[in-house]
N, C-alpha and C positions, 0 to 999 in steps of 0.2 A: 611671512607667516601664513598668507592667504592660500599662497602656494603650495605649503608644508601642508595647509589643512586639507587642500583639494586633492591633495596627492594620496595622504593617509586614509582619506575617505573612499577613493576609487579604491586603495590597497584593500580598505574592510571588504567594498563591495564585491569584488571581483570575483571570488569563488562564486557568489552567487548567480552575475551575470554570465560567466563561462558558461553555467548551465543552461541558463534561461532563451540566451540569445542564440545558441545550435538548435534548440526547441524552434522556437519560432521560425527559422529557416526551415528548419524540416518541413514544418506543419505548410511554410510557406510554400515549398517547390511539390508537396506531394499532392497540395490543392490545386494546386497550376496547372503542373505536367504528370501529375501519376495517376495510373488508372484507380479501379475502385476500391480493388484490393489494398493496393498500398495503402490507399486513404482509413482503411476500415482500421490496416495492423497497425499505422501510425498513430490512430485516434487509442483501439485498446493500450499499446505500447503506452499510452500518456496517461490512460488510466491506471495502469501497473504502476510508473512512479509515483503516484499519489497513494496508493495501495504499499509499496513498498518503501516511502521517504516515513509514511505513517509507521511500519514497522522499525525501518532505525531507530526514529524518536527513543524509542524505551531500547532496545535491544542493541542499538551501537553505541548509546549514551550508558547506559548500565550494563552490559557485558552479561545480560542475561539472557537465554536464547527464548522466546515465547512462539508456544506453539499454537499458542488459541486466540491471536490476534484477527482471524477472519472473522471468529464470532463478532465482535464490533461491527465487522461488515455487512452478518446475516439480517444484524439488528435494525441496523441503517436500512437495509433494503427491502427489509417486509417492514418497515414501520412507512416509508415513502408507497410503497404496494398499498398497503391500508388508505392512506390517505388521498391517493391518486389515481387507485383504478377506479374501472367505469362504475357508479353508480348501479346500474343495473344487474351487474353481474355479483355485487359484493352482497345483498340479500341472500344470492341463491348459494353460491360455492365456499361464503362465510360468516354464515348465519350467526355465530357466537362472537361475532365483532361488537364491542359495547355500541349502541346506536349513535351515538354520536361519529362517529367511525363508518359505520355500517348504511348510511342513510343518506349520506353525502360527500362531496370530493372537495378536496381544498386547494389552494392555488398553489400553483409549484414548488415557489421560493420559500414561503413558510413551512411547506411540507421538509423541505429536503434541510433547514436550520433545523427544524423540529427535530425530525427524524436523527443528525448531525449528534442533537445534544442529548438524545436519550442514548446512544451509544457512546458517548460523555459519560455519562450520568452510572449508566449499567459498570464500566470501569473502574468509577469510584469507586462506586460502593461494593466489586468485588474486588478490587485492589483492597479495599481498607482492613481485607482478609489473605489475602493472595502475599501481598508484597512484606506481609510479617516471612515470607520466607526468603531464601536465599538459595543461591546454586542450582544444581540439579533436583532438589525439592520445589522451588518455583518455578520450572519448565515445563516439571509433569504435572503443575495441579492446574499450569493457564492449558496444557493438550486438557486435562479434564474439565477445563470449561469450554473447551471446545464439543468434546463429546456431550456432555450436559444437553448444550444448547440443542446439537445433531439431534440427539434423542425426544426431546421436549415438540423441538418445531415437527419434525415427524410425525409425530403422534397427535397434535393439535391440529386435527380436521375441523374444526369449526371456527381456524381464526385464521390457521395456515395455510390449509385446504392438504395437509399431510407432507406426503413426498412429490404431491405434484404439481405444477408450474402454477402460479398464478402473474393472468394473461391481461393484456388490455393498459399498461401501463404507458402514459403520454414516451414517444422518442423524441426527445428533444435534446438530446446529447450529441453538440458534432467537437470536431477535429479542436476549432478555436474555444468551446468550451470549457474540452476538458486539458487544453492547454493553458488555460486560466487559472484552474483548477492544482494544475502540476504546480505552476509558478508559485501559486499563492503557499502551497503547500511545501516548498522546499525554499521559502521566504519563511515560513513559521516555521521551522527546520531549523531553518541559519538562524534567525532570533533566539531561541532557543539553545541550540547547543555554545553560542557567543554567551548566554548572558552567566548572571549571577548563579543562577541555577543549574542553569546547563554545568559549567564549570565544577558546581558542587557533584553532582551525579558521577561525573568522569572521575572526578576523583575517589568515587566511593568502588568504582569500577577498576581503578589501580591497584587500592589496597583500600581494604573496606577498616581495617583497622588502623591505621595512620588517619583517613577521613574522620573517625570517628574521634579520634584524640583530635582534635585541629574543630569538632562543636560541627559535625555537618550530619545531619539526622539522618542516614541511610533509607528510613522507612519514610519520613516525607518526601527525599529528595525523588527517590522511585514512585511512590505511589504520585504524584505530580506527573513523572515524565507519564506513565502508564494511561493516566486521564487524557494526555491531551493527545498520544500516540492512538489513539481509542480514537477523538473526535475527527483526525488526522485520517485513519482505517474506516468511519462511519461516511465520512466524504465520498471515500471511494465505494463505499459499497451503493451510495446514492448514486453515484455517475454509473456505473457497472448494469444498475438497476434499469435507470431510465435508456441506456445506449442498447441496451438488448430489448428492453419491452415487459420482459418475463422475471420472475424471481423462481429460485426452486432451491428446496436447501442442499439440494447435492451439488448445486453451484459452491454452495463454502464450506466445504470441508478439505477431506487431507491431499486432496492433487493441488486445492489453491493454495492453501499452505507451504506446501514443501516447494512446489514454483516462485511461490514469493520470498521463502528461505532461500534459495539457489539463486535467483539475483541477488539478493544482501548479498549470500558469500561468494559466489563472483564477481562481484563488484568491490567487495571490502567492505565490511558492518563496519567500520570503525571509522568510516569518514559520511560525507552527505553526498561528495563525490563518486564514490564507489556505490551509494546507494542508486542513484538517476544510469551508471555506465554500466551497471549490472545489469537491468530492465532494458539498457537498449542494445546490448551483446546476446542475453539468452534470448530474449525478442526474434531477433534477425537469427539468431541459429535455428530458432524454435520452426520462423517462417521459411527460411530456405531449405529444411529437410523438410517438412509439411507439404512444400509445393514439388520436392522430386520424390517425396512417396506418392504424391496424386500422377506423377507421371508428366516427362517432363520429352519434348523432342529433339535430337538430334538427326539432323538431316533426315534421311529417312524410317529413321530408328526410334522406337517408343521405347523410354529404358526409364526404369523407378526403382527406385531402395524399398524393403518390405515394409509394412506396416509395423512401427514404432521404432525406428532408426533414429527417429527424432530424439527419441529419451535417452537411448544407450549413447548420442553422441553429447547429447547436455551430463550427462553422469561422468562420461569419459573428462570432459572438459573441466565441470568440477572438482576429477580427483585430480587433474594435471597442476590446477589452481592450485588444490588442499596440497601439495605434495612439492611445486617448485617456488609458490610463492603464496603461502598461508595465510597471507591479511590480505587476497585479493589484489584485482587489478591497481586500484589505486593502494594497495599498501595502509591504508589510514593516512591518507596524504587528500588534502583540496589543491583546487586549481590555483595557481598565486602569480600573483605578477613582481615581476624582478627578482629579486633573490631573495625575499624575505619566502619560506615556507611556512605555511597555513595546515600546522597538520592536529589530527587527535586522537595521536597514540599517546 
């Protein structure tokens, strides 16, 4: 029986560690032996999964596609900017910061919880609005909270500093961090889409009307996943934050967006698998045309692809996906060991 149980437990956990433990080699051998570059696209690449395992949460688990899941992000990262630029500078560049904000800096880790829970918090309470809809009406009104926010932080020079960067924020973001970070977040991933809850969502994602006969509340079961894929998206926009320095809101809008669409859907939305192998396929495409548009040599020969070959080949790829295999690399299939299949089509 002991056996039975140690067996079934490894069977639960394994989707998980399939992920976790190629992470950590990575991170292992690009710290070792990879120059700097590697290190920098390995560390972003591991901020993406946490940016993008926060996007499954609601969007692979309810089959609703959101477009204004960066906002969470924006939120996270000028509220951690508030809290943790340099004192000197927050007087002068954002003078309309309520003084408690404005007069002093706080120490990191409560910054970045804080900050975590108010883009928590900003999802509730637009979910408690939002998630009364359904379909193609719930898509376009999270893109219009994405423009909302665009618009607002813009124009709020005296908290924002407008459209332009605000600077001086601690780096304290490395590789093992935000590999921490990944892990923890594609752990609160798998709790989640395994439990009670999770299970209810998926089902409302099948058929919203057999869910609803069978007592599973559509409008909680979403508005729930939507809150914690929020705090999941707020993480990331803290690490995102602190690993560059700077915050500016043209960092989160529609190029972040649609990047972080385009690994779900190369990866597959519909598993946590396909979320983490979508981030690290468009990744390495992104970086290997990136490095032979900057120019690349062959023996005595300087040869490069033009400027933005990178996109037309991530598009191409996408439509190859959309087109021969629709639910992505992984299909809605986890990692699984032996023959039992781990899947959440």
């Amino acid at each position: 029986m002991e056996k039975t149980r140690s067996a079934n437990l490894l069977r639960y956990w394994f989707p998980v560690l399939a992920l976790i433990v190629p992470l950590i080699l990575l991170v292992l051998l690009s710290e070792t032996f990879g120059p700097l570059t590697l290190q920098r696209t390995v560390t972003e690449a591991l901020i993406r999964i946490v940016v993008v395992v926060g996007l499954y949460i609601f969007v692979g688990n309810s089959g609703v596609i959101s477009f204004g899941h960066v906002t969470f992000m924006a939120i996270a990262a000028y509220a951690t900017a508030w809290q943790t630029c340099c004192e000197m500078l927050k007087p002068i560049t954002m003078s309309g910061l309520p003084p408690f904000l404005r007069d002093q800096s706080f120490p990191l880790l409560p910054a970045a919880l804080s900050s975590v829970a108010l883009a928590g918090g900003v999802a509730f309470v637009t979910g408690l609005i939002l998630m009364r809809l359904s379909g193609l009406a719930a898509s376009i009104s999270t893109l219009a909270l994405l423009f909302i926010l665009n618009v607002v932080y813009s124009n709020w020079d005296g908290v924002t500093m407008g459209t332009a960067s605000i600077v001086g924020l601690p780096n304290y973001v490395t590789a093992w961090l935000a590999l921490g970070c990944a892990a923890l977040s594609i752990l609160v991933a798998w709790l989640y889409q395994t439990s009670s809850k999770g299970l209810a969502i998926r089902a409302t994602r099948e058929d919203e009307v057999a869910a609803a006969a069978s007592g599973i509340s559509l409008y909680w079961s979403r508005l729930f996943a939507f809150t914690l894929s929020a705090v999941v998206m707020g993480l990331g926009g803290v690490l995102q934050a602190h690993y560059l320095g700077t915050v500016s809101i043209n960092t989160f809008f529609l190029n972040l967006t649609f990047i972080a669409l385009a690994m779900l859907v190369v990866g597959g939305m519909r598993s946590l698998a396909g979320a983490v192998v979508g981030v690290v396929v468009v990744t390495a495409i992104i970086d290997i045309f990136r490095r032979i548009e900057a120019g690349v040599t062959l023996g005595s020969t300087q040869w490069s692809l033009p400027a933005g070959t990178q996109e037309l080949v991530l598009a191409a790829v996408m439509l190859l996906i959309l087109v021969f295999r629709k639910d992505g690399i992984m299909a809605g299939r986890e990692f699984s060991l032996g023959r039992r299949k781990e899947s959440t089509r």
